[in-house]
DOTI-679151 format. One record per residue (C-alpha): residue number from 1; residue in three letters; x, y, z. Coordinates in steps of 0.25 Angstrom, whole numbers. Example, Ala and Ser with C-alpha at 12.3 -4.5 7.8 and 13.67 -1.06 7.14 Angstrom:
2
+-----+---------+-------+-------+-------+
: num : residuo :     x :     y :     z :
+-----+---------+-------+-------+-------+
:   1 :     ala :    49 :   -18 :    31 :
:   2 :     ser :    55 :    -4 :    29 :
+-----+---------+-------+-------+-------+
//
This chain:
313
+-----+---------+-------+-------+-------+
: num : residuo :     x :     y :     z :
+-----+---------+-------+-------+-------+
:   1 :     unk :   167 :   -82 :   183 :
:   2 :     unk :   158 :   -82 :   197 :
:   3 :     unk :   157 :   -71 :   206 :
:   4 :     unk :   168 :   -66 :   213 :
:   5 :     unk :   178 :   -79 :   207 :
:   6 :     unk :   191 :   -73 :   203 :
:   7 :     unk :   192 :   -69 :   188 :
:   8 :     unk :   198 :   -80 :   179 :
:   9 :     unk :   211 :   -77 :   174 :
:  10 :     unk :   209 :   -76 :   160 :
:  11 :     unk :   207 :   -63 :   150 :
:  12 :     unk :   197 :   -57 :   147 :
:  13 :     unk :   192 :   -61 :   130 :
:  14 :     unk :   179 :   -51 :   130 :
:  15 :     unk :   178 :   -39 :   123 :
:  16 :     unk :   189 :   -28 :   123 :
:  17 :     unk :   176 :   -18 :   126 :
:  18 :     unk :   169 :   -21 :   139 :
:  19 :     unk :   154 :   -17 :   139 :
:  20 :     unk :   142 :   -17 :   129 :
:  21 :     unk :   142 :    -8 :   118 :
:  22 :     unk :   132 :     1 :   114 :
:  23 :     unk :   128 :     1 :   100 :
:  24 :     unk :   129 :    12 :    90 :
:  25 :     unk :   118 :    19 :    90 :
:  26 :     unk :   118 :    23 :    75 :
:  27 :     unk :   123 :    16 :    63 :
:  28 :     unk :   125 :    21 :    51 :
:  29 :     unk :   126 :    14 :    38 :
:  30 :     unk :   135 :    15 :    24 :
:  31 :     unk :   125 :    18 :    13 :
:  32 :     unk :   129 :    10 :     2 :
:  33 :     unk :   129 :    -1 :    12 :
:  34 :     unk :   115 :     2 :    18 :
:  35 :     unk :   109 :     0 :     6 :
:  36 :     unk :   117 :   -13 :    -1 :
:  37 :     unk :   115 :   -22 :    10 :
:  38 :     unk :   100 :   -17 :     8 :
:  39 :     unk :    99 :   -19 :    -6 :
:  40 :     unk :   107 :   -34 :    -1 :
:  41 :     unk :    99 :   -39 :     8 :
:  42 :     unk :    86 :   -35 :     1 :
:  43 :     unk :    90 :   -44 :   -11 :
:  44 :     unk :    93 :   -56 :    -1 :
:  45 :     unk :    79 :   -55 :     5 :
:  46 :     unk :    73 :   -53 :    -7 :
:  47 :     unk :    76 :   -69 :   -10 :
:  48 :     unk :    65 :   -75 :    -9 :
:  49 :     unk :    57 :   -64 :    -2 :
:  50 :     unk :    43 :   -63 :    -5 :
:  51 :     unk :    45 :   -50 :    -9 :
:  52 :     unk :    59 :   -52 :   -18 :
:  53 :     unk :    56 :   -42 :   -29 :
:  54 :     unk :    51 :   -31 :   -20 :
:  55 :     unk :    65 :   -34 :   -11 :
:  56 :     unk :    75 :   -35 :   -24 :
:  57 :     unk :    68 :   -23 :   -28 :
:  58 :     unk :    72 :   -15 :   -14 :
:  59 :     unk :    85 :   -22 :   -16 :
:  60 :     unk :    88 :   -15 :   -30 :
:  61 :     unk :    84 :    -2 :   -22 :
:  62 :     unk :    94 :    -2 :   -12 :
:  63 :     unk :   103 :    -5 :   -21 :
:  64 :     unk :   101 :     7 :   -27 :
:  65 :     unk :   103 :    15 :   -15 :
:  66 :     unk :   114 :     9 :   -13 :
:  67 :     unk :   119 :    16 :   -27 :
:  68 :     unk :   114 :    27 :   -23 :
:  69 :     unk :   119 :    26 :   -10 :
:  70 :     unk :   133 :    23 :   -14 :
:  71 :     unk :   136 :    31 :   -28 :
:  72 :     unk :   128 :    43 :   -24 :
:  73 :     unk :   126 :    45 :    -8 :
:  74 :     unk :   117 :    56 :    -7 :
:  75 :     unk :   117 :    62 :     4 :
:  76 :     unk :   113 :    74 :    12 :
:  77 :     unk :   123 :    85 :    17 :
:  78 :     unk :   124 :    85 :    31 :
:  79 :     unk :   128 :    98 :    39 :
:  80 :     unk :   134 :    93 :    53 :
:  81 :     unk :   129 :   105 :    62 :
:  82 :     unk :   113 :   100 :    57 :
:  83 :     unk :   116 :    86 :    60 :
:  84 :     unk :   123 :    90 :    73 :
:  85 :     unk :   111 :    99 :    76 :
:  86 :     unk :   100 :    87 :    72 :
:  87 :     unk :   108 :    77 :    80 :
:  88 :     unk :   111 :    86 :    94 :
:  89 :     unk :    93 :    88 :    94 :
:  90 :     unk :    92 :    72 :    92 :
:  91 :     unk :    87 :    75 :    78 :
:  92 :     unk :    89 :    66 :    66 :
:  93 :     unk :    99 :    75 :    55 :
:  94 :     unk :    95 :    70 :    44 :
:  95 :     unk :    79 :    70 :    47 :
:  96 :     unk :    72 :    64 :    35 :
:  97 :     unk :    59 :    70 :    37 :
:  98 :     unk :    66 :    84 :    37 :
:  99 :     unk :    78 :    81 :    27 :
: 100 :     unk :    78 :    89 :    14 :
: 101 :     unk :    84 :    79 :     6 :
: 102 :     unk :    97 :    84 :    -3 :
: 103 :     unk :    95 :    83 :   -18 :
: 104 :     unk :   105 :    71 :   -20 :
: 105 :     unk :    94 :    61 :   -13 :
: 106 :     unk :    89 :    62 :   -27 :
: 107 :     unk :   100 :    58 :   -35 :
: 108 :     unk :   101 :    47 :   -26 :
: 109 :     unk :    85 :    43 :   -31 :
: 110 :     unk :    89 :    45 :   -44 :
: 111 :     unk :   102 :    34 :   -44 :
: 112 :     unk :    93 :    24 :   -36 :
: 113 :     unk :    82 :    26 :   -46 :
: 114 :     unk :    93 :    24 :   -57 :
: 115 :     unk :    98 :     9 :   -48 :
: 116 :     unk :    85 :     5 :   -43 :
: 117 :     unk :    86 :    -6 :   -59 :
: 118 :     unk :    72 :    -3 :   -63 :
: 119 :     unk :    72 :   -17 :   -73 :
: 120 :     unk :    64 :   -24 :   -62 :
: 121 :     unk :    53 :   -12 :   -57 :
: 122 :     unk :    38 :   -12 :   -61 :
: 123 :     unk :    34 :    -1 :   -71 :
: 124 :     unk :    28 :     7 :   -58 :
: 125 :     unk :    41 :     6 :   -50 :
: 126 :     unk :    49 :    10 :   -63 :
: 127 :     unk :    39 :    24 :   -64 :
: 128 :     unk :    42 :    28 :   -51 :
: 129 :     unk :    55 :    25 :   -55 :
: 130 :     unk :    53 :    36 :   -68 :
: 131 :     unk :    45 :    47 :   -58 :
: 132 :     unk :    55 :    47 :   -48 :
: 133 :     unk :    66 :    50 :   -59 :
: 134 :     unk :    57 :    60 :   -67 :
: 135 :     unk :    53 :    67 :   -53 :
: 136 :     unk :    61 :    81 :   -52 :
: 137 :     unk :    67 :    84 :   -38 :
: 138 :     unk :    56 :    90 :   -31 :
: 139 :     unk :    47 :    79 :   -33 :
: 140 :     unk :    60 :    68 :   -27 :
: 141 :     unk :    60 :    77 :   -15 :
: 142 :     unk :    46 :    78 :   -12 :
: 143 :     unk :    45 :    62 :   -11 :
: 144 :     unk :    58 :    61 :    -3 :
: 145 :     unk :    54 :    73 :     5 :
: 146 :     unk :    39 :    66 :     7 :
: 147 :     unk :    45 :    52 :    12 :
: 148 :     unk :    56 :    58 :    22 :
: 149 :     unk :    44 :    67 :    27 :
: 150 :     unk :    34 :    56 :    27 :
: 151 :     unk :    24 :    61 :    17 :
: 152 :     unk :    27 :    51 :     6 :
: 153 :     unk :    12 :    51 :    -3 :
: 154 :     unk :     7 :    37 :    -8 :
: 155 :     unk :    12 :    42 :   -21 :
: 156 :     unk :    23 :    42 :   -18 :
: 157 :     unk :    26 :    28 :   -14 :
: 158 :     unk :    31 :    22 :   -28 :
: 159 :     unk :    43 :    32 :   -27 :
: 160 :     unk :    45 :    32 :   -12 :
: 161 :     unk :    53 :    19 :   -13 :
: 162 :     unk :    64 :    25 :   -23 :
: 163 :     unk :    62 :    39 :   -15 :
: 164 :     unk :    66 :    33 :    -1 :
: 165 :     unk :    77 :    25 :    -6 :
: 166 :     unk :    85 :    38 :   -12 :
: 167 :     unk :    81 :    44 :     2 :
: 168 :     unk :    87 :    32 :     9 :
: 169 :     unk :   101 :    34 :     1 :
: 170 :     unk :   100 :    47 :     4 :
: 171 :     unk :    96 :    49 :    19 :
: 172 :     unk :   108 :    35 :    21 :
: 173 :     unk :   118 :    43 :    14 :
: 174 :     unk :   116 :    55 :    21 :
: 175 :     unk :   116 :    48 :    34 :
: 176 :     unk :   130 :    40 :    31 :
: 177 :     unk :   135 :    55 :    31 :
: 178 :     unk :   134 :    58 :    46 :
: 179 :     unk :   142 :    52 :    57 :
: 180 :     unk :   138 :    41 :    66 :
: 181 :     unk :   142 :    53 :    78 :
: 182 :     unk :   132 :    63 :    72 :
: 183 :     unk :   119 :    57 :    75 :
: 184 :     unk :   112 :    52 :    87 :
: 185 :     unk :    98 :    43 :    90 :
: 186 :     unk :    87 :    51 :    89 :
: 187 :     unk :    77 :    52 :   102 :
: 188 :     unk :    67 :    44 :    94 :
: 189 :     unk :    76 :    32 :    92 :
: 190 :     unk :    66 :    24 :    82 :
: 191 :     unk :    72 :    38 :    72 :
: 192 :     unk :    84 :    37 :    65 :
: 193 :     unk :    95 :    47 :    69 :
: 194 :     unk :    99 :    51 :    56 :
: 195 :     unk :    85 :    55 :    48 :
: 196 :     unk :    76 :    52 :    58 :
: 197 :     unk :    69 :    41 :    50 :
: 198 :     unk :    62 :    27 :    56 :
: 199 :     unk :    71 :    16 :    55 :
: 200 :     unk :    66 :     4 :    45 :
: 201 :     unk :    69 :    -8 :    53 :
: 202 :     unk :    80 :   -11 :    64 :
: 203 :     unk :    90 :   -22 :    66 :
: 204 :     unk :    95 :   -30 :    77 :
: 205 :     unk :   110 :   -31 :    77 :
: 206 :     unk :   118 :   -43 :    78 :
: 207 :     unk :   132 :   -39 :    75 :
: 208 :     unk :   141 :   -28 :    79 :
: 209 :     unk :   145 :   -24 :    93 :
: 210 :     unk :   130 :   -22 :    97 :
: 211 :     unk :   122 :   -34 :    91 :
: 212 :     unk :   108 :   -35 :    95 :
: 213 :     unk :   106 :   -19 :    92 :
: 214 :     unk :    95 :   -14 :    86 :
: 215 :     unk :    98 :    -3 :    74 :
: 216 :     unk :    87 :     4 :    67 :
: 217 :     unk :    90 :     7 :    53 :
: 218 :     unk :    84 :    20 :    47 :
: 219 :     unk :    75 :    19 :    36 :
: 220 :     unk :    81 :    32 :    28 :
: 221 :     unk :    96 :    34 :    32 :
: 222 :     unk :    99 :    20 :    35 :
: 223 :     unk :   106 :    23 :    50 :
: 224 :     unk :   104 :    14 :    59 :
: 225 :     unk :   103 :    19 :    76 :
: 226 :     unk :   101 :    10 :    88 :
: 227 :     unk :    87 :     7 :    95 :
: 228 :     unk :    86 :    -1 :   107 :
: 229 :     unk :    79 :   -14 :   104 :
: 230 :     unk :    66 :   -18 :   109 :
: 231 :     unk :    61 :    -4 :   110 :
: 232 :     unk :    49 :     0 :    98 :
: 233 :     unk :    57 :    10 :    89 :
: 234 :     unk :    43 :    18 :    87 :
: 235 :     unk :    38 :    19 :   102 :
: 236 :     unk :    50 :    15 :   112 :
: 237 :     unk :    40 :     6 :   117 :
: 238 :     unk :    48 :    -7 :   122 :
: 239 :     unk :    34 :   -14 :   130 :
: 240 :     unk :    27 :   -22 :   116 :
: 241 :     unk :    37 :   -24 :   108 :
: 242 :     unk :    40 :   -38 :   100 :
: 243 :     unk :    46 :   -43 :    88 :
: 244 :     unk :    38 :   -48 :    76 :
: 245 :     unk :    44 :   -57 :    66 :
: 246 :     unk :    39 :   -67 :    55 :
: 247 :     unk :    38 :   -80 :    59 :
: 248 :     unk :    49 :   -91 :    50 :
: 249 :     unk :    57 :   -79 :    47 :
: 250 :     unk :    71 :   -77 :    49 :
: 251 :     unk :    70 :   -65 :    60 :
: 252 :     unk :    78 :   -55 :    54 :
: 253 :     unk :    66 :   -44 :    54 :
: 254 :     unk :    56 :   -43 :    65 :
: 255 :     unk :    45 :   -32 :    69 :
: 256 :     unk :    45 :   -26 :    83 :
: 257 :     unk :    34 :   -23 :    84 :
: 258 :     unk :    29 :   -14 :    95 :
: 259 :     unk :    15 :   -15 :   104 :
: 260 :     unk :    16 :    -1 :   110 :
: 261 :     unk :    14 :     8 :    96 :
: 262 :     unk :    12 :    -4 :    88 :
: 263 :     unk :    22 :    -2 :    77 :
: 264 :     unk :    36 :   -10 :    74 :
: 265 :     unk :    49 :   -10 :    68 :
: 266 :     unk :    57 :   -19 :    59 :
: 267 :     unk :    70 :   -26 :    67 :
: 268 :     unk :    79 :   -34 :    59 :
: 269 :     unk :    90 :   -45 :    68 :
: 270 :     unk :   102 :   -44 :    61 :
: 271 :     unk :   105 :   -58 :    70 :
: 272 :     unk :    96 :   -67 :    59 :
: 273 :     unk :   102 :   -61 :    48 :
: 274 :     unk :   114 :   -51 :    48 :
: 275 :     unk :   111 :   -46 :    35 :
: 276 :     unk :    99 :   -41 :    38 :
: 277 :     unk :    95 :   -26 :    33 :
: 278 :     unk :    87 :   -17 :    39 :
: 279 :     unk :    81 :   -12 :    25 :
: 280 :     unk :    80 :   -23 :    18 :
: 281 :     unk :    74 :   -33 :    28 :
: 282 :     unk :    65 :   -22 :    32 :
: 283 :     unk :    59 :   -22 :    17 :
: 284 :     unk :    60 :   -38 :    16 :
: 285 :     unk :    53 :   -39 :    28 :
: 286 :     unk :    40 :   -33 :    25 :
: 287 :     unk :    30 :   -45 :    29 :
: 288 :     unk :    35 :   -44 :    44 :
: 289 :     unk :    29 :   -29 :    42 :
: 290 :     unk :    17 :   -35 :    36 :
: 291 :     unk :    15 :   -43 :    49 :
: 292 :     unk :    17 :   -34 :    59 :
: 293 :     unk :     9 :   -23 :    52 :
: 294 :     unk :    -3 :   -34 :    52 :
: 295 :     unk :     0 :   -35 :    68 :
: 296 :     unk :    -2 :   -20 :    69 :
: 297 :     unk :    11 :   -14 :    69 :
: 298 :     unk :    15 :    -2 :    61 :
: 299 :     unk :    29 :    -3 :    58 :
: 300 :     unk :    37 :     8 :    64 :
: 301 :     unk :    40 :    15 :    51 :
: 302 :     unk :    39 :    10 :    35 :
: 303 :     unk :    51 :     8 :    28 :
: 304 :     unk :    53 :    20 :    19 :
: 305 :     unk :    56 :    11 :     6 :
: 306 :     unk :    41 :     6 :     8 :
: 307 :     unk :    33 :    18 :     9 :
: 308 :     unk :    19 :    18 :     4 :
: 309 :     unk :    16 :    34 :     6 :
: 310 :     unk :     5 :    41 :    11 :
: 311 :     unk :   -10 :    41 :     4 :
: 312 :     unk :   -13 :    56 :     0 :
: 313 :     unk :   -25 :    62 :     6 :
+-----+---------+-------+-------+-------+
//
């Protein structure tokens, strides 16, 4: 229709809702089905991956959680006048790096180290395995209490992966408990609202009544909250900012990476590939890291399954 031309004489055939919608700006997730569509999608990648066993192996630990997840649950107890309290100061309520974690997280260990299928583990993994079962409740909390603190020993490294996992059941669980209305995005945006942990990659959307929206997905609880694209998660900075990617691939996972504080984050296009998972194409995606580490990015935080520890002095 041209300027000031008499409107045709039809109906209208858009939208019942005028206007752009705004997209929510926290998702949270179901447990059980957080961690099968990881435990999924990890076996998929894994075909002809140059790291299939590694892969399968992550696989049969989500799996796992998923067990755990599902025929267990554990969770923390929540009380609401704390959480309204946390939430109404901006401040993540169930903070991970001051959460005393309840004495359930390790019956969940115990079942996942029970489903992990040991047939197919090297004699070291499988010792680790024995420790962590012989190790008496103090010792379980001090290495869970390290990691959510950040103090994780080089030790320790061997147990960390089975450790994070149970923490990760544990921390979703808890999260699924509180209601989408409860929380609100921290000041720091690149901090989940939930525990207050880095995210461990983002995706792009593609579908829903938003697409093209950029989630982060937390690396501990599993929420996932808006963050406006093309703005660094770790600086704000928006000036230098470009997208890495390996050249031939399918473009599912690419690096930005940032000029102005020289780090980068994972982000994932759900338009290439709807299947894609934030967990598990992180972890099947490690040679994009290798590359843009070489270029002299730091990534903007390590994914927790693949911590090394600190060297003691």
């Amino acid at each position: 229709m041209k300027q000031a031309e008499a409107p045709p004489d039809s109906k209208w055939t858009g939208g019942a809702q005028a206007g752009v919608k705004a997209p929510e700006p926290i998702l949270f997730t179901d447990p059980a089905k957080r961690f099968a569509a990881t435990a999924k999608r990890l076996d998929q990648l894994a075909a002809g991956h140059p790291m299939d066993a590694w892969l399968r192996f992550m696989a049969k630990l989500a799996e796992a959680q998923r067990t755990v997840a599902t025929t267990l649950a554990p969770a923390a107890a929540f009380s609401p006048a704390v959480v309204a309290q946390a939430v109404e100061a901006r401040q993540p309520p169930l903070a991970a790096d001051g959460h005393c974690c309840e004495a359930v997280w390790r019956d969940g260990l115990a079942l996942l180290l029970d489903r992990i299928g040991c047939d197919e583990l090297p004699p070291a993994a499988l010792e680790v395995i024995e420790q962590l079962r012989r190790s008496q409740a103090v010792t379980l909390d001090k290495l869970a209490d390290n990691f959510l603190r950040g103090g994780l020993a080089a030790c320790d490294a061997g147990a960390a992966v089975y450790v994070v996992a149970a923490l990760q059941v544990y921390f979703t669980c808890s999260a699924a408990h509180l209601g989408g209305e409860e929380l609100r995005l921290l000041e720091e945006r690149g901090l989940c609202p939930c525990c207050g942990s880095p995210p461990v990659s983002g995706l792009i959307t593609a579908s829903g009544h938003t697409p093209g929206t950029r989630y982060l997905y937390c690396s501990l609880c599993s929420i996932a909250w808006n963050h406006v694209r093309a703005v660094c998660i770790t600086c704000g900075g928006t000036r230098q900012l470009s997208l890495q990617g390996i050249d031939g691939g399918p473009g599912v996972v690419k690096a930005e990476t940032c000029g102005e504080c020289h780090t980068y984050a994972k982000v994932l296009y759900q338009v290439h590939d709807m299947q894609a998972d934030p967990y598990a194409d992180d972890l099947a995606s490690l040679g994009l890291d290798m590359l843009v580490a070489e270029a002299g990015f730091a990534r903007h935080a390590p994914n927790p399954l693949l911590l090394i520890g600190e060297v003691a002095e």
